[in-house]
FIZASE-498937 format. One record per residue (C-alpha): residue number from 0; residue in one letter; chain; x, y, z. Coordinates in Angstrom, 1 decimal, padded with zeros to 4 digits. Example, Ala and Ser with C-alpha at 12.3 -4.5 7.8 and 13.67 -1.06 7.14 Angstrom:
BEGIN
0,A,A,012.3,-004.5,007.8
1,S,A,013.7,-001.1,007.1
! end
This chain:
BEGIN
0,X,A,072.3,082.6,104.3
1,X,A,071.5,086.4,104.3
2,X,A,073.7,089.0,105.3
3,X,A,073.0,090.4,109.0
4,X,A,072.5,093.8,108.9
5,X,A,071.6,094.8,112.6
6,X,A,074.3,097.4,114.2
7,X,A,076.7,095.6,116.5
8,X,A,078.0,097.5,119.4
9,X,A,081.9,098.0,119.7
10,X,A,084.7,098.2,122.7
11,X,A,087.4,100.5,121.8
12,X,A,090.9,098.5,123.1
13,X,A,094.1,099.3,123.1
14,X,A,096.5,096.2,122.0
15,X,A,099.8,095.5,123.7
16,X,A,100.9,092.5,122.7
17,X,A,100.9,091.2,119.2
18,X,A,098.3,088.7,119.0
19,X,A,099.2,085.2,117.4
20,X,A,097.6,084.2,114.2
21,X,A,096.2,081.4,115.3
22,X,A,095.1,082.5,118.5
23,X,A,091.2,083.2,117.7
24,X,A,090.4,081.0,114.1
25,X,A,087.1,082.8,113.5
26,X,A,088.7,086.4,113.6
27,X,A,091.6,087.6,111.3
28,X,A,094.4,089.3,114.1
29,X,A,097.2,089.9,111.9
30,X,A,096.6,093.8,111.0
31,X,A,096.8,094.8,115.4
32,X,A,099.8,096.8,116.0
33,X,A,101.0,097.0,119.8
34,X,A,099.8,100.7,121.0
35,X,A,097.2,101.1,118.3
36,X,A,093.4,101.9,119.0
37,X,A,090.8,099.8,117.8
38,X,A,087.1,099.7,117.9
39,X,A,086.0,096.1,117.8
40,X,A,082.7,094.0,118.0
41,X,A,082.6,093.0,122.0
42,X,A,083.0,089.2,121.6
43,X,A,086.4,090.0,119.9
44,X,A,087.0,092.9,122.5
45,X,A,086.2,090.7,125.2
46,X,A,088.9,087.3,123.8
47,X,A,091.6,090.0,123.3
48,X,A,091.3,091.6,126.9
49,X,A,091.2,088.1,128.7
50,X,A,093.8,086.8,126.8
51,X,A,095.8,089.7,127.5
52,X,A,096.8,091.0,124.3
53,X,A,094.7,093.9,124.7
54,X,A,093.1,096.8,127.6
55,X,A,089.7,098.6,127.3
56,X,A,090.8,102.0,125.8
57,X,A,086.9,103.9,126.0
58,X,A,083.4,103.2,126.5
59,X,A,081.1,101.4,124.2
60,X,A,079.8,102.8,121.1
61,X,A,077.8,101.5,118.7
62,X,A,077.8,102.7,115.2
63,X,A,074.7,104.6,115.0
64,X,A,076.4,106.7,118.2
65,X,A,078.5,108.5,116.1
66,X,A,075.5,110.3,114.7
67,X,A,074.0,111.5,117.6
68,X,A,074.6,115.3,117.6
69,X,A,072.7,116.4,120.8
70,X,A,074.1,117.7,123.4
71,X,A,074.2,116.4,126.6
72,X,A,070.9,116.5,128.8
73,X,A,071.5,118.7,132.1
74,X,A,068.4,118.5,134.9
75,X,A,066.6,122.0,134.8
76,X,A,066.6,123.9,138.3
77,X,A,063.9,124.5,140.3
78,X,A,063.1,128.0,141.1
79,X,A,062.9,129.3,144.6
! end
């Protein structure tokens, strides 16, 4: 199998409440600290929040966001 390599888009959360280990097999839980920040992929965002161990703490993001360095886009007014 070859390694996927496409950008996934992440969910910043917010944990608070320790999640169990065995809670979610296919993802590894044990390094979330209660009131720690965490960007995420969305399926694991999206387990954590409905289970309740964690709440949406931003927007989504996706990697290649962090390198966007334009500003934001403002409409141009119309002259009278």
């Amino acid at each position: 199998m070859t390694p996927n390599h496409t950008p996934e888009v992440v969910l910043r959360i917010r944990i608070i409440a320790v999640p169990r280990q065995d809670a979610f097999d296919e993802f590894d839980v044990h390094g979330f600290r209660v009131g720690q920040t965490y960007e995420v992929p969305v399926r694991l965002a999206s387990l954590l929040v409905i289970s309740g161990y964690a709440e949406t703490a931003g927007v989504f993001a996706s990697p290649a966001g962090a390198a966007d360095f334009s500003g934001p886009r403002f409409p141009k007014r119309r002259k009278s």
